[in-house]
DSSP file (Angstrom, degrees, kcal/mol; ACC not computed):
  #  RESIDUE AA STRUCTURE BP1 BP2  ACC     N-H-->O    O-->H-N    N-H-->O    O-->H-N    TCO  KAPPA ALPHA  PHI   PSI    X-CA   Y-CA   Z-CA
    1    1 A X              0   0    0      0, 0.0     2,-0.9     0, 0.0     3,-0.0   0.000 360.0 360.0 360.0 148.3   23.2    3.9  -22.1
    2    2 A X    >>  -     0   0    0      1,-0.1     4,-2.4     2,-0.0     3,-0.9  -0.769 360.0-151.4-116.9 120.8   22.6    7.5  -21.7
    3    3 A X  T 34 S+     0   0    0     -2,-0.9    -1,-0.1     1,-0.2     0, 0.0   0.559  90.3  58.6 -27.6 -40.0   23.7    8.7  -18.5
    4    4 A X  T 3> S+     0   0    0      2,-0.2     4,-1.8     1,-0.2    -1,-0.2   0.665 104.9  47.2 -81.5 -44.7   21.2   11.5  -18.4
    5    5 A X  H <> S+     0   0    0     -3,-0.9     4,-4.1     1,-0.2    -2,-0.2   0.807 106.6  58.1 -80.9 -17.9   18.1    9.4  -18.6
    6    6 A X  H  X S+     0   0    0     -4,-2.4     4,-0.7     2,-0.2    -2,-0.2   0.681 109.0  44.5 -76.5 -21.5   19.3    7.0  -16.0
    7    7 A X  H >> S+     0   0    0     -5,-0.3     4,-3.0     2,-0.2     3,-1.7   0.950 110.8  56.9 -67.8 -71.3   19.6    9.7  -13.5
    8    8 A X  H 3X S+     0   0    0     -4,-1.8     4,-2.8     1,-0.3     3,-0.4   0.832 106.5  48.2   9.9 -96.1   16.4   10.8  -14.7
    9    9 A X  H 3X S+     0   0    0     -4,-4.1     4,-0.7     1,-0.3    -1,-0.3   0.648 112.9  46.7 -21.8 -51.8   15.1    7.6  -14.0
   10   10 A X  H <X S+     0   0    0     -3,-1.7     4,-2.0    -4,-0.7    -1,-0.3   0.853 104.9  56.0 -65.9 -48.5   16.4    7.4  -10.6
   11   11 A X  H  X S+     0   0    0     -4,-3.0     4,-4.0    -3,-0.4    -2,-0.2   0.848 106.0  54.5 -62.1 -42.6   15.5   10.6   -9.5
   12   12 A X  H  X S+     0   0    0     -4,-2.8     4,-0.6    -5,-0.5    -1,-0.2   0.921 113.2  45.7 -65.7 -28.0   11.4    9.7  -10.6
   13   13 A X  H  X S+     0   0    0     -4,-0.7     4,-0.6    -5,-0.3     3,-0.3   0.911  99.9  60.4 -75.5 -42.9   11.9    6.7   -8.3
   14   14 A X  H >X S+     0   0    0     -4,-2.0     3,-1.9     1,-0.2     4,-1.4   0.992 114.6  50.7 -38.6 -57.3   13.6    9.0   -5.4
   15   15 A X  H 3X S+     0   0    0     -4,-4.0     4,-1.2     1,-0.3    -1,-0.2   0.690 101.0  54.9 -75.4 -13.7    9.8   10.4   -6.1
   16   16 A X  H 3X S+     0   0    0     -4,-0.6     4,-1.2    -3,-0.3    -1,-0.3   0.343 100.6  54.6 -76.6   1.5    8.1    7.8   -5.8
   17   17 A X  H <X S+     0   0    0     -3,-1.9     4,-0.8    -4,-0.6    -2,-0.2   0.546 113.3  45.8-116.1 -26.3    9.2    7.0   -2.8
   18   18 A X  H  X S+     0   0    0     -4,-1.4     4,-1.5    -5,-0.2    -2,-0.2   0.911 112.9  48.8 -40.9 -66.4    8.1   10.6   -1.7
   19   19 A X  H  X S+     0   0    0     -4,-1.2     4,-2.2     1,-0.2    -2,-0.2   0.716 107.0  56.7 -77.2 -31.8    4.8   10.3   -3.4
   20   20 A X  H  X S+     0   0    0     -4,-1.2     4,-3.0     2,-0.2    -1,-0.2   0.928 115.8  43.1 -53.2 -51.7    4.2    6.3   -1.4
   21   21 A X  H  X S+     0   0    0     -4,-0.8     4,-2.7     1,-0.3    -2,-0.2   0.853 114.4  41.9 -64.9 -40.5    4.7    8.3    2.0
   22   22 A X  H  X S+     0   0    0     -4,-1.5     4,-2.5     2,-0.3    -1,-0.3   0.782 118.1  44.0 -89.5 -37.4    3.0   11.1    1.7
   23   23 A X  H  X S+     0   0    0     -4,-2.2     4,-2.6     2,-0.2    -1,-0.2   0.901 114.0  56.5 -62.6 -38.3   -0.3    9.3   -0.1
   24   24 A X  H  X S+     0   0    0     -4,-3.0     4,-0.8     2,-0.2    -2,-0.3   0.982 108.6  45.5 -63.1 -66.1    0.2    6.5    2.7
   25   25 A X  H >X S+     0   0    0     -4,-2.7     4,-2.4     1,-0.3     3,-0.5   0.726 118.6  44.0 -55.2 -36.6   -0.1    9.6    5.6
   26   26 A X  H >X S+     0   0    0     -4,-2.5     3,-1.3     2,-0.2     4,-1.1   0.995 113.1  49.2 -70.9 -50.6   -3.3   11.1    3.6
   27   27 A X  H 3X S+     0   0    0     -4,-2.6     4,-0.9     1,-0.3    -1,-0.2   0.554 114.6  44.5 -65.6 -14.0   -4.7    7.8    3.2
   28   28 A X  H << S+     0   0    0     -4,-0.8    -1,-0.3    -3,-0.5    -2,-0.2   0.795 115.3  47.8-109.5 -57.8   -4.0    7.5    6.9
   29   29 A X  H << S+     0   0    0     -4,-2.4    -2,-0.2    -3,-1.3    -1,-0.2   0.541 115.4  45.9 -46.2 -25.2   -5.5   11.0    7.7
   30   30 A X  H  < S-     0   0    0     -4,-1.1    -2,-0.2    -5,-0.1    -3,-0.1   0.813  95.3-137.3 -98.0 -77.1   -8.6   10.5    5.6
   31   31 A X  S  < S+     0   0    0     -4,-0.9     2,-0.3    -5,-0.2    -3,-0.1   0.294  75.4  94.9 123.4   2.5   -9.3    7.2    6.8
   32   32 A X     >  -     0   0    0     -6,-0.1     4,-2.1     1,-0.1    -4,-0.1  -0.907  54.4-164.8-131.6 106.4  -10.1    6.3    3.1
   33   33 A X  T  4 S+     0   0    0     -2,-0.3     4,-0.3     2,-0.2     5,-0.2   0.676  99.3  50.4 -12.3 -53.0   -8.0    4.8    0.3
   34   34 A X  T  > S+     0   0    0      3,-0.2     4,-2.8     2,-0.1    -1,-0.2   0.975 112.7  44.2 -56.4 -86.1  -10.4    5.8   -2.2
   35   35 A X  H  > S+     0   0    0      2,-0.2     4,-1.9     3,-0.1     5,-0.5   0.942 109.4  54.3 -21.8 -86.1  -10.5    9.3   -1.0
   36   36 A X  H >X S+     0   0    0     -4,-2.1     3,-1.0     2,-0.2     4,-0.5   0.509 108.6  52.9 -32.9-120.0   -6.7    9.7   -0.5
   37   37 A X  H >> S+     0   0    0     -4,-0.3     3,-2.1     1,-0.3     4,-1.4   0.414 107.6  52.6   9.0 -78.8   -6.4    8.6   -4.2
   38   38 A X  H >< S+     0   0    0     -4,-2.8     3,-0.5     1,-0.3     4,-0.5   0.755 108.1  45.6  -5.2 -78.7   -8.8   11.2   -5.2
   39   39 A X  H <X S+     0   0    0     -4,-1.9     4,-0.9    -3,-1.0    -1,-0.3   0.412 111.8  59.3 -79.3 -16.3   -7.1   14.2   -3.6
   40   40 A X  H <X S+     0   0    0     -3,-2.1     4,-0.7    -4,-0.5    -1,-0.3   0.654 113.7  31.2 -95.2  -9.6   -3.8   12.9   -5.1
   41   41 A X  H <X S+     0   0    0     -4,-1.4     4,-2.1    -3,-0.5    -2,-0.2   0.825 113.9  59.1 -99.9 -20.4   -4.7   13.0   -8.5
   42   42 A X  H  > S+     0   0    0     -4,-0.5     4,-3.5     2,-0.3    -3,-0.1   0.790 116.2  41.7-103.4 -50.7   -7.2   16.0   -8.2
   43   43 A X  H  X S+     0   0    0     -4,-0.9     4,-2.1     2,-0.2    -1,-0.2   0.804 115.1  45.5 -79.4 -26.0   -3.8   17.8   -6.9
   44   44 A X  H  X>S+     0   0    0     -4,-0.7     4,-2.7     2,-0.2     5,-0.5   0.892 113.7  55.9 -81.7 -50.9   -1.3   16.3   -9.5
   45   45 A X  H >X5S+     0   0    0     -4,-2.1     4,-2.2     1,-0.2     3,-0.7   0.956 107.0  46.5 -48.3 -55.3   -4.2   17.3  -12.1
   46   46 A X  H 3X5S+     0   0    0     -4,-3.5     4,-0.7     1,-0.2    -1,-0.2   0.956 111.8  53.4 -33.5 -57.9   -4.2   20.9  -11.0
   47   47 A X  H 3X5S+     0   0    0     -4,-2.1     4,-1.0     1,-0.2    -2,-0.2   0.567 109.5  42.0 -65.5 -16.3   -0.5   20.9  -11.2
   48   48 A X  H <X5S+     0   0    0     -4,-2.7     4,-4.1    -3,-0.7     3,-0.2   0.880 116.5  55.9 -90.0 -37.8    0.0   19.6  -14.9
   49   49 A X  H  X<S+     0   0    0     -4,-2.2     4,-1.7    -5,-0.5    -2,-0.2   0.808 107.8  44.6 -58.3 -34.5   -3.0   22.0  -15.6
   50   50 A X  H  X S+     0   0    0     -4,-0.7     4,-3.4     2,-0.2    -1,-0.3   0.843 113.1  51.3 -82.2 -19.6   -1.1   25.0  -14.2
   51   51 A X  H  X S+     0   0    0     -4,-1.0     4,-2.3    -3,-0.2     6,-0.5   0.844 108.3  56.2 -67.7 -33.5    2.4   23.9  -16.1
   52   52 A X  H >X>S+     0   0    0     -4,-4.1     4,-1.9     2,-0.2     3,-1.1   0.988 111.1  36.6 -63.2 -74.3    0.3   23.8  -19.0
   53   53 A X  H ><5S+     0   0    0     -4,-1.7     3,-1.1     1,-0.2    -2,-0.2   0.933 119.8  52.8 -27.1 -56.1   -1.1   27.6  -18.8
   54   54 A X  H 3<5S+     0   0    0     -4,-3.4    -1,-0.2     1,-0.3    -2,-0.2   0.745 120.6  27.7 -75.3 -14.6    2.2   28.7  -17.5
   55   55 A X  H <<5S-     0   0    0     -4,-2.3    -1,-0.3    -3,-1.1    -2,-0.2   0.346 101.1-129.0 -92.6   0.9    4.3   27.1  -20.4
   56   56 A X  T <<5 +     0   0    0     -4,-1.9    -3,-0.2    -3,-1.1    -4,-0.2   0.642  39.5 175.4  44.7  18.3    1.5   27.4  -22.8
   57   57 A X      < -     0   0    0     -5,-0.7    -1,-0.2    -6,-0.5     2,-0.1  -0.267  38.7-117.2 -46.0 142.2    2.0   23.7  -23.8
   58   58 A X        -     0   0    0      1,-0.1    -1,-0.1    -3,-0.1     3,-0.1  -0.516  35.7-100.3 -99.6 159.8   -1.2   23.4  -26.3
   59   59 A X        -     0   0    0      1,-0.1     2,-0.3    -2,-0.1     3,-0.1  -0.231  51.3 -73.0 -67.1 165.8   -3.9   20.7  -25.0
   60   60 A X        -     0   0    0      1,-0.1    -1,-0.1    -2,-0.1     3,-0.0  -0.454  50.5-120.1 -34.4 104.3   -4.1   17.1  -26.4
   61   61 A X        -     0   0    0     -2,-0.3     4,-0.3     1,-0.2    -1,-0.1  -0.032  13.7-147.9 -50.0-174.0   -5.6   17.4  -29.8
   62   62 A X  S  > S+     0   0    0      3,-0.1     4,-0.5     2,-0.1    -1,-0.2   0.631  99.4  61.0-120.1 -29.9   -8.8   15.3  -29.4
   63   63 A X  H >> S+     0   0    0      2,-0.2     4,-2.2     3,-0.2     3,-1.2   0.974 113.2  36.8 -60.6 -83.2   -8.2   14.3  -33.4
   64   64 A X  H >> S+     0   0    0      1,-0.3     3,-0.8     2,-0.2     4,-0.6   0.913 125.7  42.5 -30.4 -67.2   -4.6   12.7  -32.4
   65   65 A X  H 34 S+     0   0    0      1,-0.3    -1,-0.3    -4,-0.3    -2,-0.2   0.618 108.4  55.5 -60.4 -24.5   -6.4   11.4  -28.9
   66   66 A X  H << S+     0   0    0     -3,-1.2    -1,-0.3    -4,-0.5    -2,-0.2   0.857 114.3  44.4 -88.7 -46.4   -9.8   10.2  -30.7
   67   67 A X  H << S+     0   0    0     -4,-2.2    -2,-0.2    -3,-0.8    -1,-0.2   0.612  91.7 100.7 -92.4 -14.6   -7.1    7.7  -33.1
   68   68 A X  S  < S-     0   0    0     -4,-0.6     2,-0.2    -3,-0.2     5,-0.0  -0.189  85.4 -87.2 -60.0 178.4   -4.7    6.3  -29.9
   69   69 A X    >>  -     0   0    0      1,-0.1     3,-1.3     0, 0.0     4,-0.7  -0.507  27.8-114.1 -62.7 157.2   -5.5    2.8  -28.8
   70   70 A X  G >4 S+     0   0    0      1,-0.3     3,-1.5    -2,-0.2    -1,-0.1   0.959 118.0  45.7 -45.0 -37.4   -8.0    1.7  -26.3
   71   71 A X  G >4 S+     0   0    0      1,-0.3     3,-0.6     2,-0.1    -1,-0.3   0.553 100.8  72.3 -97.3   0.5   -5.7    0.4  -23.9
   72   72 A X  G <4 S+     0   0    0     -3,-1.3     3,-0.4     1,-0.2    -1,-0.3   0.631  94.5  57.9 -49.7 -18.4   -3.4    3.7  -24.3
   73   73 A X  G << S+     0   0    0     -3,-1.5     4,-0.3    -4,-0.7    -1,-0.2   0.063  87.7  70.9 -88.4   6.8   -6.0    5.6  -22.5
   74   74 A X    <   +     0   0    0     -3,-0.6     4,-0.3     2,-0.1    -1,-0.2  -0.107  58.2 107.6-143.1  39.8   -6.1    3.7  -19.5
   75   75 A X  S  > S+     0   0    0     -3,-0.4     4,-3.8     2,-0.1     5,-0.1   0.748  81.7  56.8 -56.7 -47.2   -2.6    4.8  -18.0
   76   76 A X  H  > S+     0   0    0      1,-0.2     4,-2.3     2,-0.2     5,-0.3   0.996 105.2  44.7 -62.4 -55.5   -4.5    6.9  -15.4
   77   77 A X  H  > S+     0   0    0     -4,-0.3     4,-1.8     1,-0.2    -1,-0.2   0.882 117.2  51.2 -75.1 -17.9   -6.8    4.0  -13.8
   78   78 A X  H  > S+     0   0    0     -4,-0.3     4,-3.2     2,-0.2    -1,-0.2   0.991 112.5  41.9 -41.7 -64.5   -3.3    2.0  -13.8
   79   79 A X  H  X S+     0   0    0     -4,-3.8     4,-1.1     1,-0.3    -2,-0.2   0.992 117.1  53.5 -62.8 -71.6   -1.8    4.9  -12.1
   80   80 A X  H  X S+     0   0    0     -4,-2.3     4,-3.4     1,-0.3    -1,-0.3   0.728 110.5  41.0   7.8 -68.9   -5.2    4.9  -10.0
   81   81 A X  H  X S+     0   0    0     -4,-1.8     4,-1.8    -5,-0.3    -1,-0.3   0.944 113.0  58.2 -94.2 -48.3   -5.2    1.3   -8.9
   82   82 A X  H >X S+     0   0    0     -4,-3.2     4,-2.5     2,-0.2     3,-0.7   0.915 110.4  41.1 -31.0 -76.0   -1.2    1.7   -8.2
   83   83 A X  H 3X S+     0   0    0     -4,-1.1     4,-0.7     1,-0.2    -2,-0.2   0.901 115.8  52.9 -33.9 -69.2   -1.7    4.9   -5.6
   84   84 A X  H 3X S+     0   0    0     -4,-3.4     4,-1.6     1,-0.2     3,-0.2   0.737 109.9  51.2 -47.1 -29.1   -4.7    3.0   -4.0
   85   85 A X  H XX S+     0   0    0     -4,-1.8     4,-2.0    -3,-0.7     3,-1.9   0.993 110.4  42.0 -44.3 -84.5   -2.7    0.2   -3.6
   86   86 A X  H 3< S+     0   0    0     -4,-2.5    -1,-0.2     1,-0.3     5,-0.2   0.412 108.7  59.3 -74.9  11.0   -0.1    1.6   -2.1
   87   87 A X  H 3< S+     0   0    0     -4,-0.7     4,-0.5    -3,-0.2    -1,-0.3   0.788 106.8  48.9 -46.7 -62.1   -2.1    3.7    0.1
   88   88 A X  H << S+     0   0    0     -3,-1.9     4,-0.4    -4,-1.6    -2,-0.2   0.796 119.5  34.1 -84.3 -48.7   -3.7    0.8    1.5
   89   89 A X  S  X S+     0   0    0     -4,-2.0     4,-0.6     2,-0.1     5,-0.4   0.195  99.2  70.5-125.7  38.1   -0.1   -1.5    2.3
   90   90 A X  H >> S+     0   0    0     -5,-0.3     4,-0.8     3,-0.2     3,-0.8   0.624  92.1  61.1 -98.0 -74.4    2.8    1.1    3.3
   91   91 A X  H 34 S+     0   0    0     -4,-0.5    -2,-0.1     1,-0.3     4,-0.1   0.652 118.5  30.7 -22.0 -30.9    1.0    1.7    6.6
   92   92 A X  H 34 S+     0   0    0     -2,-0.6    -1,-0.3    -4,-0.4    -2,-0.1   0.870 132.6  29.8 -96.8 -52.7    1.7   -2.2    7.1
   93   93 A X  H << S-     0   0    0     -3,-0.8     2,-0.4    -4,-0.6     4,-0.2   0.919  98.4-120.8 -84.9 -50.8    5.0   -2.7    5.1
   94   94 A X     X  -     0   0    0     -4,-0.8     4,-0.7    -5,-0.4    -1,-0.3  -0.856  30.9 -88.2 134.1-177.4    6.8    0.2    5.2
   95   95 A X  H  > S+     0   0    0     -2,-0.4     4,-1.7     3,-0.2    -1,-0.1   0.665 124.1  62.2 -67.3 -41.0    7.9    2.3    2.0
   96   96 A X  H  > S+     0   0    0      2,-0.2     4,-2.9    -3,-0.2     5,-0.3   0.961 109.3  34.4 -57.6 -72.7   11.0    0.2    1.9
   97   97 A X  H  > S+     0   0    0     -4,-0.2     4,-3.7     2,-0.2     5,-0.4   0.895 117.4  61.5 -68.5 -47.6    9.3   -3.2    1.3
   98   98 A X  H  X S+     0   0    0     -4,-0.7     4,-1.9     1,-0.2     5,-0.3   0.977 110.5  34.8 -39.6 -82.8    6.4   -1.3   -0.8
   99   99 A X  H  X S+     0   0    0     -4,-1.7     4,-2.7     1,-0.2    -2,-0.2   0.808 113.7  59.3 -63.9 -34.0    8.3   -0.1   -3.3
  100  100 A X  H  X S+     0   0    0     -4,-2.9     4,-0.9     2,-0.2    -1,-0.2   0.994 115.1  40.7 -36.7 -59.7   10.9   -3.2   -3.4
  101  101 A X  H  X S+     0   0    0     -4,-3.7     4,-2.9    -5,-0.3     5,-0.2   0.846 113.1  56.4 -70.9 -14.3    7.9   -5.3   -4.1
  102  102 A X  H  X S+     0   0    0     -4,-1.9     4,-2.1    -5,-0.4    -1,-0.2   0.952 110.6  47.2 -60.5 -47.8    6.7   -2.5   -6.5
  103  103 A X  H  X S+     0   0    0     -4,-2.7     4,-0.9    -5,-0.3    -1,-0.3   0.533 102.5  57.2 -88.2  -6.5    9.7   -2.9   -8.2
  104  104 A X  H  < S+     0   0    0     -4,-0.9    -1,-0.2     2,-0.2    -2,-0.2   0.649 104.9  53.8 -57.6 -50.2    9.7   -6.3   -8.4
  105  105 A X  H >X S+     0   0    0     -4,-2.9     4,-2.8     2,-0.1     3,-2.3   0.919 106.7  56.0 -39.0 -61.4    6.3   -6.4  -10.3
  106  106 A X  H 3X S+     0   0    0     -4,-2.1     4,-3.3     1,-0.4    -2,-0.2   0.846 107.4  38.6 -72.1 -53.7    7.5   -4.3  -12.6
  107  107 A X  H 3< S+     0   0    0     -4,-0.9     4,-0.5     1,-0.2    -1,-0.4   0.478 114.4  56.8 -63.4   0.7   10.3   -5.8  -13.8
  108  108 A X  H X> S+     0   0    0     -3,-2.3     4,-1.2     2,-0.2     3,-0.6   0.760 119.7  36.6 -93.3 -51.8    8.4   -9.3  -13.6
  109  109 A X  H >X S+     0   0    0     -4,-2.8     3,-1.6     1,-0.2     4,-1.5   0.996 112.5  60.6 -60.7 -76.5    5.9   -7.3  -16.0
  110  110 A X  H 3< S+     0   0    0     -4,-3.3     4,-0.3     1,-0.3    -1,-0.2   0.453 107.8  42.7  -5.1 -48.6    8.6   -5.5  -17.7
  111  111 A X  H <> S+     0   0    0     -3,-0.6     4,-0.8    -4,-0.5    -1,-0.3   0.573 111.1  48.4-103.6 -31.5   10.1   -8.5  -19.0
  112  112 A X  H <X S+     0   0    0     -3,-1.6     4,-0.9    -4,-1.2    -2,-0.2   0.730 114.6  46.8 -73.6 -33.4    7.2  -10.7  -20.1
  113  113 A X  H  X S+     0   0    0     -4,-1.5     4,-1.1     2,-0.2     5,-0.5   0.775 118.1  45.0-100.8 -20.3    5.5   -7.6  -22.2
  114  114 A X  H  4 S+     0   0    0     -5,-0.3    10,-3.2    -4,-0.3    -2,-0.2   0.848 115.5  54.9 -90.3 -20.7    9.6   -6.7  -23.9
  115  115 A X  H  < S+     0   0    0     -4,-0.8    -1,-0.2     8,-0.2    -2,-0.2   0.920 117.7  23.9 -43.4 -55.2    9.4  -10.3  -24.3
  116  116 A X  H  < S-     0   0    0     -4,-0.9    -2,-0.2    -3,-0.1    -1,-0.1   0.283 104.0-125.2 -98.8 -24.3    6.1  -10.6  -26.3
  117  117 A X     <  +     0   0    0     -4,-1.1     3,-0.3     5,-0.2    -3,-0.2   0.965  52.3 175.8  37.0  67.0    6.8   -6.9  -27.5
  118  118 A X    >   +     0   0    0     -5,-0.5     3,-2.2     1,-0.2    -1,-0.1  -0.318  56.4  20.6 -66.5 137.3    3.1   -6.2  -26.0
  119  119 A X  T 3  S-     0   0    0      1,-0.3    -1,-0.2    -2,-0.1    -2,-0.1   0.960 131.5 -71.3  60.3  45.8    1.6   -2.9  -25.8
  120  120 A X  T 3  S+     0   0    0     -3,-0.3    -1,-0.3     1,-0.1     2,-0.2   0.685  87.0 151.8  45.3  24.3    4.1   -1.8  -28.6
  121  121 A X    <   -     0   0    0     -3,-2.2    -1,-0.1    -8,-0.1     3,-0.1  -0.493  57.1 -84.6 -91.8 148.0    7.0   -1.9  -26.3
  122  122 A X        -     0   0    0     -2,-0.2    -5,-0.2     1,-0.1     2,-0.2  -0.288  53.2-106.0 -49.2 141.2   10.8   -2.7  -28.2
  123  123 A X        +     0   0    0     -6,-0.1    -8,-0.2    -7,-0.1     2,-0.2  -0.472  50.1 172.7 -68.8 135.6   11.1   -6.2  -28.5
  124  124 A X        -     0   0    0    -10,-3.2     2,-0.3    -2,-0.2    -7,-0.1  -0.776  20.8-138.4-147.7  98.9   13.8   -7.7  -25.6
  125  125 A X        -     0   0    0     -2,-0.2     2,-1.2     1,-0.1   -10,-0.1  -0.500  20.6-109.0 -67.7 141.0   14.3  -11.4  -25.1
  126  126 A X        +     0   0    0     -2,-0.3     2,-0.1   -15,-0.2    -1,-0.1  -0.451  40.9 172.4 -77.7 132.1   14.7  -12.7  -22.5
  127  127 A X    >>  -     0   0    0     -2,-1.2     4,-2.8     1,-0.1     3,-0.6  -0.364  48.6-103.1-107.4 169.1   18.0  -14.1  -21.3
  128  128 A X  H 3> S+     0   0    0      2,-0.2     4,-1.6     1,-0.2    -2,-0.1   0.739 117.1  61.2 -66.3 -15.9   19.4  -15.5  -18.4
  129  129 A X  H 3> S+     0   0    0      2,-0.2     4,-0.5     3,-0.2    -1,-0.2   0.541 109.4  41.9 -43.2 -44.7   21.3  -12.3  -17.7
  130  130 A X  H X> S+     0   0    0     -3,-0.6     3,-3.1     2,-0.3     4,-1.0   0.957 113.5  52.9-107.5 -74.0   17.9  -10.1  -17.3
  131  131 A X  H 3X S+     0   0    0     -4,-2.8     4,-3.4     1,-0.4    -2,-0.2   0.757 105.7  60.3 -66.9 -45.0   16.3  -13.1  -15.3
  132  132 A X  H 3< S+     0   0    0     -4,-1.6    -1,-0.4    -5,-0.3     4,-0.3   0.790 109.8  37.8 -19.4 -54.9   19.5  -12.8  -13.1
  133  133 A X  H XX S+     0   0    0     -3,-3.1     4,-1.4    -4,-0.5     3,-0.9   0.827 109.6  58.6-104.1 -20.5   18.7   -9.5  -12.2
  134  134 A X  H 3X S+     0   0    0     -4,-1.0     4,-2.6     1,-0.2    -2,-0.2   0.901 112.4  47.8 -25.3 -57.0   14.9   -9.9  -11.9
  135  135 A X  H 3X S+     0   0    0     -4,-3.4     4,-0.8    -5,-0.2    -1,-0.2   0.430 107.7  49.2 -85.4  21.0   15.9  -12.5   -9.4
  136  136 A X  H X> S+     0   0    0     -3,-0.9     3,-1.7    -4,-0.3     4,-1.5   0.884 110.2  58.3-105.6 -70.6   18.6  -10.2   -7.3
  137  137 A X  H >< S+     0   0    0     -4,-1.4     3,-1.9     1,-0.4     4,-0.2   0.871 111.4  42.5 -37.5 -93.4   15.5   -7.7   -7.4
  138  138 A X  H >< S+     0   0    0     -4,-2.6     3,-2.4     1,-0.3    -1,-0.4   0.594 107.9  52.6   1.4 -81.0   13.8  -10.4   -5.7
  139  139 A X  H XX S+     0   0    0     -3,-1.7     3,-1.1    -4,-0.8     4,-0.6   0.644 106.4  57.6-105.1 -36.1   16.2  -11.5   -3.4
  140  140 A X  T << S+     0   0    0     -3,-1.9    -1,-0.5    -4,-1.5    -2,-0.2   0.185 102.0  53.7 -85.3  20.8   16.5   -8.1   -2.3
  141  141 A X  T <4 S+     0   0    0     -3,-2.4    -2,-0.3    -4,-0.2    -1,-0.3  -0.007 111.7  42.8-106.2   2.5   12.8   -7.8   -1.5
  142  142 A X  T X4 S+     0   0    0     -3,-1.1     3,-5.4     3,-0.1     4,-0.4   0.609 110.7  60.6-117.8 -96.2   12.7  -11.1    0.9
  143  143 A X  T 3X S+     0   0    0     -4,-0.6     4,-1.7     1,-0.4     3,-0.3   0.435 111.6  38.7 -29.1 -65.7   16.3   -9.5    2.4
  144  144 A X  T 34 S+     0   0    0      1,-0.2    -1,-0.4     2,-0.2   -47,-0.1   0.893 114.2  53.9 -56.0 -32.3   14.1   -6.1    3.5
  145  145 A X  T <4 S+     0   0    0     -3,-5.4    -1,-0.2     1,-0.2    -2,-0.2   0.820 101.6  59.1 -83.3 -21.1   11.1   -8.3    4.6
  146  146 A X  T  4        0   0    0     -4,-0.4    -2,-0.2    -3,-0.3    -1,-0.2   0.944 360.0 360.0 -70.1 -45.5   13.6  -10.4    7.0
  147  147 A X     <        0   0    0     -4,-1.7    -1,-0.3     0, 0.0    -2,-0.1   0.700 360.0 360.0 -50.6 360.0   14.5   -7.0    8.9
C-alpha cells in the first residue's frame, strides 16, 4: 500500500468531517437543506473555477466529456444528495455518528460494486476478512450511537 495515498485519504476524510459541520451550521442558518446545498456547491464551484484560471488547468474537452458514460456524469447529484443529506441529520446525530454511518454505507457499497466490478471499479472479492472489517465498521457505529 502506498503510504502517501493513505494519508491522503485520511486527510479528505479529516475534511469531510469539516465540510459535514460547517454545511450542518448553514443548513441550520438558512433554515433550508436545499438552499445550504446550493451555496455549498456554488462556493466549491467558484473555487475549482479559480484553481483552474490560476494554474491554467485547460477545461474539460467536451469531445472526451460528450464520449464518458451516462452514469459517469452524475458524480455531482451523488455529491448533491450526499451534502443534503447530511445537512439535514448532523443537527440530530452529531458529526460523529454521521460520518460513522457515512462510512458504513460506503464500505457496504464499496464492497458489493468491487464485488460485481460495477461502474468499472477493480474487481475485489469478497472474503471473510473484508466482511470482518465492514462489520467492525459497524460495530463501531452502534458503539458511538450508545454514548
Amino acid at each position: 500500500m502506498n503510504a502517501v495515498m493513505l494519508l491522503a485519504a485520511a486527510a479528505a476524510g479529516g475534511l469531510l468531517a469539516v465540510q459535514v459541520a460547517a454545511n450542518s451550521r448553514l443548513g441550520l442558518q438558512l433554515g433550508r437543506p436545499v438552499g445550504a446545498t446550493l451555496v455549498s456547491f456554488l462556493v466549491g464551484s467558484a473555487g475549482i473555477v479559480l484553481y483552474m484560471l490560476i494554474t491554467r488547468e485547460p477545461w474539460p474537452p467536451t469531445r472526451t466529456l460528450s464520449q464518458a458514460p451516462w452514469w459517469a456524469l452524475c458524480g455531482g447529484l451523488l455529491g448533491a444528495a450526499y451534502v443534503m443529506a447530511t445537512v439535514v441529520v448532523t443537527p440530530r446525530l452529531g458529526p460523529g455518528l454521521t460520518l460513522g454511518a457515512v462510512v458504513a454505507g460506503q464500505m457496504i457499497v464499496a464492497l458489493a460494486l468491487e464485488q460485481a466490478g460495477a461502474l468499472e471499479v477493480v474487481r475485489h472479492p469478497i472474503t471473510p476478512v473484508r466482511v470482518l472489517g465492514v462489520a467492525l465498521i459497524v460495530a463501531g457505529v452502534v458503539l458511538l450511537r450508545k454514548t
